[in-house]
N, C-alpha and C positions, 0 to 999 in steps of 0.2 A: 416163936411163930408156931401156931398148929398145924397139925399134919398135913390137913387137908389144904393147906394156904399155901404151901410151898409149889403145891403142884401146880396150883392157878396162878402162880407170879410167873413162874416158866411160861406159860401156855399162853401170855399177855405179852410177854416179851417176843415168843416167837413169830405170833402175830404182826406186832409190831413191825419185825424184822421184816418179814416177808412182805408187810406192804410197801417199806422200801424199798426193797429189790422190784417190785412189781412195778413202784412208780420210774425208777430209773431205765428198767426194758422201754416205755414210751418214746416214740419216736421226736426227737426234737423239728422245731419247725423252719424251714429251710428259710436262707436270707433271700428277699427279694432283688431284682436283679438289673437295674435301667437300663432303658429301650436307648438305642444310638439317638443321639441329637439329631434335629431337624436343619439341614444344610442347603443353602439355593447353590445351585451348579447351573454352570451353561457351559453347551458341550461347542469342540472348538468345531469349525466347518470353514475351510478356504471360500473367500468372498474375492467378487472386482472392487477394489477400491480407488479410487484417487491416490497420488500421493501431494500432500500437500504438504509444503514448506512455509513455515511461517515464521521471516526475516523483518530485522528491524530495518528503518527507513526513515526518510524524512519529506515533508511537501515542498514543492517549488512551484512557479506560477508559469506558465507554457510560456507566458512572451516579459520582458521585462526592458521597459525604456525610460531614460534620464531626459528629460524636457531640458534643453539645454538652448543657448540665443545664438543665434547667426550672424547676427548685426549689433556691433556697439550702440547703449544709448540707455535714456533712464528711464525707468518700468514706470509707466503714466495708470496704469489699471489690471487688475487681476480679474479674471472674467469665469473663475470655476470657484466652486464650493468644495472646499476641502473635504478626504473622505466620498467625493461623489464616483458618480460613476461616467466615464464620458467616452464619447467615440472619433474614432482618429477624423482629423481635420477639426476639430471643435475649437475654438478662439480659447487660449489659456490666462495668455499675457498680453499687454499691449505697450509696446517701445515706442517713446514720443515719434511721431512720424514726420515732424517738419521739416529737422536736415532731409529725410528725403526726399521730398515734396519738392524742397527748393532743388535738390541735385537732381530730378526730374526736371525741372525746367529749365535749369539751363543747359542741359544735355539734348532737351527738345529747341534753345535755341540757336546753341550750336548747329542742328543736326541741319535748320533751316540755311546756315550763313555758308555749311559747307555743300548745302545744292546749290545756291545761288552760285558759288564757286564753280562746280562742273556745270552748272549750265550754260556760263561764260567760256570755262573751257574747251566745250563739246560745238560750240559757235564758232570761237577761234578755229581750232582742229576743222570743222566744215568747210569754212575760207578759205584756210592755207591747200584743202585737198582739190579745192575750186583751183585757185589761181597755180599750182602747179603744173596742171597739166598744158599750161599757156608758159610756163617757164618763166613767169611773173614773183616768184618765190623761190628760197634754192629748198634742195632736200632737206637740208639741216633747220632753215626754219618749221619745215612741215612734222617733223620729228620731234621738235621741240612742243607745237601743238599737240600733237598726239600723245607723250607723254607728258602734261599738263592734263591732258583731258582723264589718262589714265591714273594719274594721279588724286585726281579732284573725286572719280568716282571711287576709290580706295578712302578717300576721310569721308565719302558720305558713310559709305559702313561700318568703318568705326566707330563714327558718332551715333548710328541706331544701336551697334553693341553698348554703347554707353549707356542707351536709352534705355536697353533691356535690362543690363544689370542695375541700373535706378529703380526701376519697377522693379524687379527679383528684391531687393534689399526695403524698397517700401513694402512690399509682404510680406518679408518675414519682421517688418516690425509687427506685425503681429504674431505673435509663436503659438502655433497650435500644437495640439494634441500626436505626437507619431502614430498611435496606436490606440484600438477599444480596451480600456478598462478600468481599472478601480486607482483613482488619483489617491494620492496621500495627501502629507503635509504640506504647504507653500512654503517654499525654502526663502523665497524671498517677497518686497512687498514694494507697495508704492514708493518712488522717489529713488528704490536701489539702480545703482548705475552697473548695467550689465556689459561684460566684455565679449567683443565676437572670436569664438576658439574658447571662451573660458572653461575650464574644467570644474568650476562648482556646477552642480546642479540645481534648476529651478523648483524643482518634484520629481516625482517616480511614480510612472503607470505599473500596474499588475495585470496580466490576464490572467484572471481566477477560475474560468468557467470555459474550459475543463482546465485542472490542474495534472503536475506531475507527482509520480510520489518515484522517489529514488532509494531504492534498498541494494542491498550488499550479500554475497552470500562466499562462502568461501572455496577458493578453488580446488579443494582437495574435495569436498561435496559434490562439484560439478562437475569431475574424474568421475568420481564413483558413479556420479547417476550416467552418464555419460558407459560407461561400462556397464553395467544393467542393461542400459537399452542394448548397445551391441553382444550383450549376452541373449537377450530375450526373455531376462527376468520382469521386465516394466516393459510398457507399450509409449509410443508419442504419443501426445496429442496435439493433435493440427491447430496452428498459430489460433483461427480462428473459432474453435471451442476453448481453449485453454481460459479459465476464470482465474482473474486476477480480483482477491479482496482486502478489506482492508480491517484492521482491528485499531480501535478509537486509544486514547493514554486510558479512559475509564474504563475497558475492557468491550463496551459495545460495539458492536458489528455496523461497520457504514455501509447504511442500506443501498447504495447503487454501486454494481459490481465496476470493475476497468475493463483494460486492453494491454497485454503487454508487449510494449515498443521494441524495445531491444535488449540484449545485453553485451555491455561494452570488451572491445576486443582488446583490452589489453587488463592485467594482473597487478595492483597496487601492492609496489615492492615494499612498504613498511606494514600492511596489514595481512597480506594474502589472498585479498578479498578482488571476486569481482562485480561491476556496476551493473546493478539492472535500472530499466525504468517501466513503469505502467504508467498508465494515464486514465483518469477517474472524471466523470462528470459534476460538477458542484454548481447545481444553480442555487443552493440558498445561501451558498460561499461558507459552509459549515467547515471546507479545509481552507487553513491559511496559512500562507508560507511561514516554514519553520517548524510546525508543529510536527514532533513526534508521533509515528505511527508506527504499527506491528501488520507485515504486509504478508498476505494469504494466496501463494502460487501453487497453482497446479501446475505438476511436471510429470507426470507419467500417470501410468497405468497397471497396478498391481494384480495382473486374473487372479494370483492365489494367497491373496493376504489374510495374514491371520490376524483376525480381532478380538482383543476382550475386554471386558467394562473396566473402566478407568477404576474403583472401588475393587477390582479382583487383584491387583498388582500392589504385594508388600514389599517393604523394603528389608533387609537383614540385618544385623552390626554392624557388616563393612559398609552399610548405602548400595548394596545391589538389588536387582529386582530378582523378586520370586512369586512364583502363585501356590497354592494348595489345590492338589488334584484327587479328585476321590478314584482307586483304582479299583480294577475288578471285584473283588472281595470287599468295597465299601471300605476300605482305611485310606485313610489321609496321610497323603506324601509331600513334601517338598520340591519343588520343580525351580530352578537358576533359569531366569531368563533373560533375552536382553531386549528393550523396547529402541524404537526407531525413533516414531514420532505419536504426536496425537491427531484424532481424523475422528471429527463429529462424537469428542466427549468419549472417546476407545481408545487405547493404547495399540498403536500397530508391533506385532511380535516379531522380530528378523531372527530369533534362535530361540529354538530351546519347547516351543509346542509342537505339536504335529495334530492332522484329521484325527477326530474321536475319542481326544483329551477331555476330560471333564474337571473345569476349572472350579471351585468355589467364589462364590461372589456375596453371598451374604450370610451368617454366622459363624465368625471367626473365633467369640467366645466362647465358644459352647466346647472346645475341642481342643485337643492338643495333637500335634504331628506322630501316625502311627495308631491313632483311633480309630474304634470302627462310625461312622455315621450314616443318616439315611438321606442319599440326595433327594431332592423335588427340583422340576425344573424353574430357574431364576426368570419373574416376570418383571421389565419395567417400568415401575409406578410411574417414573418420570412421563415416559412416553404415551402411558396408555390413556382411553377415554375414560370420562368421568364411569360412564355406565360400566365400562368394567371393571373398573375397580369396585364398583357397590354389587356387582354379582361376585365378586371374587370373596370379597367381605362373607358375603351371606353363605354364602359357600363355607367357608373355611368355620364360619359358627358354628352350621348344621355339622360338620363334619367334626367338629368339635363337642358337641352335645349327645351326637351319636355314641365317640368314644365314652 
């Protein structure tokens, strides 16, 4: 290599070097950094709520009667349309009526043979009271007259008793209706020979309208509520505000509220349970005995219960309830709670919230417990008007487009 060439191989190297060093002094470019998730909260606030209990039950029909005969004899006509609807005294059945027709008249001609008797009687008796006082008869005959006459007047009224019970027994060969309401099947039919006392029955009326619904709740329930009120935790409410509803087997709500009757004073020693009953109006007869139902009683009055959306309550491993609460500093903690009941689609809270808790209610993916996130307050779609939600919309765009 020439002399001169050594010196510029150095000088190309140096260079070299030096721009490396230079490029490494440059400052690297810092890693960008994600903003906290967007979380819906709602913050907790003591409300009056209802408490409502909602116990299973079943329908009964307010009156229930067995068409049953009075009088022996064979059923000559059926005078209802199965399935109808009919009102007390209405003609059901009709029981040949000729034995009694004939035990009608000759009880009407007995009744004559035994006046003709005291009339004879009470003539005799007249004479004998004549001719004693002329001492033309002894005492003992006039005695005899007067009891003759008293006698004769004692089988006239036996035989109009006869007369009555002939008539009483030609009526109920006709067998009516006891009671208004919804006949069933015909248990029997022309030609059957019915007995008087017989224990089969002829039909079976229902009052449908209003019915009963009879539900059960358990007595260790109705200590506690029972204790609440005497605490001052819950309020009464007077027989006559208190709604009683009902919930259908398909989950629909029977649109006409009840009345609750009573609840029974005694403790069913194999269940634990004690009887309630309401009573519901059904004119289109949509409840019918037997059917299962899920019954909705109000029993007190909570001033300070705490609510939150049914969708803010998780469950754990073990099956416990918990919520996610955003705390001061924006991180997400786990909160143990315990729920009471349900009240208009909300979880009522009996432990574990308190005033100006701010629970999470919608973006549960976004986060893990111990994050930081950004609450906004939780609006619900469910509940709101069409127009808000399309200002909400257009809203959240612009604010969206902004960013």
């Amino acid at each position: 290599m020439n002399s001169w060439a050594r010196p510029l191989a150095k000088a190309s190297m140096l260079f070299a070097m030096a721009s490396s060093l230079a490029a490494c002094d440059e400052p690297v470019a810092a890693t960008a950094i994600p903003a906290p998730p967007d979380v819906s909260i709602v913050t907790v606030t003591p409300t009056s709520k209802s408490i409502v209990r909602e116990l299973p039950g079943r329908i009964s029909p307010t009156r229930v009667a067995d068409v049953r005969p009075r009088v022996s004899g064979i059923i000559v006509a059926r005078l209802f349309e199965q399935g109808s609807t009919v009102r007390a005294g209405d003609p059901l059945y009709r029981i040949d009526p000729k034995p009694f027709e004939v035990e009608l008249q000759a009880n009407d001609a007995a009744l004559a043979k035994a006046q003709a008797v005291l009339q004879q009687a009470t003539q005799q008796y007249k004479r004998t009271a004549i001719l004693i006082t002329s001492k033309a008869v002894s005492e003992s005959e006039n005695e005899t007259a007067l009891a003759n006459m008293r006698q004769a007047e004692a089988d006239v009224a036996a035989r109009r008793a006869d007369i009555a019970r002939s008539r009483l027994n030609l009526d109920y060969a006709t067998i009516r209706a006891p009671i208004s309401g919804l006949i069933g099947a015909a248990l029997m039919s022309e030609g059957a020979l019915v007995l008087q006392n017989d224990t089969s029955s002829l039909g079976t009326i229902q009052q449908l309208d209003p019915v009963y619904a009879d539900f059960t709740q358990s007595i260790s329930e109705v200590n506690r509520l029972r204790r609440e009120f005497e605490a001052g935790s819950l309020e009464h409410i007077s027989p006559s505000a208190a709604k009683v509803r009902l919930v259908l087997d398909d989950g629909s709500l029977y649109p006409l509220p009840g009345r609750l009757l009573f609840s029974d004073a005694r403790v069913d020693a194999t269940t634990g349970q004690v009887t309630l009953r309401g009573e519901f109006p059904n004119p289109r007869r949509e409840l019918l005995p037997g059917m299962y139902v899920r019954v909705q009683i109000e029993q007190g009055i909570d001033n300070d219960a705490i609510v939150v959306p049914q969708q803010a309550v998780q469950r754990n491993a073990g099956g416990g309830a918990e919520v996610y609460l955003v705390k001061d500093d924006n991180r997400v903690t786990t909160q143990p709670i315990r729920t009471a009941s349900m009240i208009d689609g909300q979880w009522l809270v009996s432990n574990g919230l308190k005033s100006g808790d701010r629970v999470i209610v919608e973006g549960f993916q976004k986060f893990a417990p111990g994050d930081m996130v950004r609450p906004n307050v939780w609006k619900d779609v469910a509940s709101a008007e069409p127009a808000d939600i399309t200002s909400s919309s257009v809203a959240s765009e612009a604010s969206a487009a902004s960013r």
